[in-house]
C-alpha positions as CSV (number, residue, x, y, z in Angstrom):
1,X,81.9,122.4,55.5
2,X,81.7,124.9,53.0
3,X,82.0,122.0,50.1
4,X,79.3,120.4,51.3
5,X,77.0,123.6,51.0
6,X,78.3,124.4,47.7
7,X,77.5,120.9,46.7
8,X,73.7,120.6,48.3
9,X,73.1,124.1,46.5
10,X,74.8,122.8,43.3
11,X,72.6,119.7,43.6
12,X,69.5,122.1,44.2
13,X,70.4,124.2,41.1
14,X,71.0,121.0,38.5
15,X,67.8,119.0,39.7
16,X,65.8,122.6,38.4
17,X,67.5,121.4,34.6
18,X,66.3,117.8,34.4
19,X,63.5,116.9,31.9
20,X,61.2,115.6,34.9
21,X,61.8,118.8,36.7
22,X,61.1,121.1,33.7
23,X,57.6,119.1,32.7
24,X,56.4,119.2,36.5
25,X,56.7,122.5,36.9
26,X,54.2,123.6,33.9
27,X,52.1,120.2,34.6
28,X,51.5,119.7,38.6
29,X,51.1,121.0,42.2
30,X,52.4,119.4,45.5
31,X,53.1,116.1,46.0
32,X,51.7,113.0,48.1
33,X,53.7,110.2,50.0
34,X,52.7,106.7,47.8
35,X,55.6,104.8,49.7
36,X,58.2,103.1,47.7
37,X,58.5,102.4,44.7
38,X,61.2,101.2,42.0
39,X,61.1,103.1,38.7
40,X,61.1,100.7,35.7
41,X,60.9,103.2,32.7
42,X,62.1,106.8,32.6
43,X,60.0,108.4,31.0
44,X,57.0,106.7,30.3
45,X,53.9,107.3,27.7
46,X,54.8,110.5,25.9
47,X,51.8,110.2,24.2
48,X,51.4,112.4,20.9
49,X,54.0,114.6,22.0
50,X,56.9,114.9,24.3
51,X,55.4,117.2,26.8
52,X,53.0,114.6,28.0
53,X,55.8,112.2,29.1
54,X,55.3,110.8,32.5
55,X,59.1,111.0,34.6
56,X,60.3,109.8,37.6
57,X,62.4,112.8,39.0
58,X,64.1,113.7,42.8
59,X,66.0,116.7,44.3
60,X,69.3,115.4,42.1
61,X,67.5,115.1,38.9
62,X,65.7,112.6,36.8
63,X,65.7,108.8,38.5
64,X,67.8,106.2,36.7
65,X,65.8,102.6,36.2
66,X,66.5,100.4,39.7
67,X,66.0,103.7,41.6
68,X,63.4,104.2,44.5
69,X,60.8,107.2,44.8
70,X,58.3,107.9,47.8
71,X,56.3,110.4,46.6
72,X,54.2,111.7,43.5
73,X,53.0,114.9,42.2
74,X,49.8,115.5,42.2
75,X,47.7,116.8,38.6
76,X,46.5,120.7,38.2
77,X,43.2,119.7,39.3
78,X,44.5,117.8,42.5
79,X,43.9,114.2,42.1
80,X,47.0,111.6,42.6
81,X,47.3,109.1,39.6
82,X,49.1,106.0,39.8
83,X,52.3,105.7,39.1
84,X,53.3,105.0,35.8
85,X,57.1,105.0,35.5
86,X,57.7,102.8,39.1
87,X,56.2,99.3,40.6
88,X,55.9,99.0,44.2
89,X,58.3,97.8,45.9
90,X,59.0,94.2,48.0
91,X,59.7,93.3,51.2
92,X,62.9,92.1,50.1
93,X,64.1,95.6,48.3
């Protein structure tokens, strides 16, 4: 029992590191169930510079390409944008 704590705090200490969680917590607010969807590119469209990189991110860190995601932050001004690094995904996935 006592692993599996240190492990689910470990897990909740390491996904604070990623570059997905870093950018989202200087770029966003809460977040908004878009049902699933399989991230294609990781990140995606870092514009002019690196800190406007779109990523696909969970509690264990940044999402490798084949992964699914359910939900998406929301922008500083509250509006929900489509997402840019996942497709939706079929009936057959």
């Amino acid at each position: 029992m006592k692993y599996i704590v240190l492990s689910i705090i470990s897990l909740g200490v390491l996904s604070g590191c990623s570059a997905g969680q870093i950018h989202a917590n200087h770029n966003g607010g809460g977040y908004v169930w878009v049902g699933c969807h399989v991230v294609h590119t990781n990140p995606v469209d870092c514009y002019p510079s690196p800190d406007k990189c779109a990523y696909a991110f969970g509690p264990e860190g940044d999402k490798k390409v084949g992964d699914k995601i359910y939900f998406k932050q929301v922008d500083q001004y509250g509006k929900v944008g489509v997402p840019m690094t996942s497709r939706p995904c079929r009936e057959d996935e």
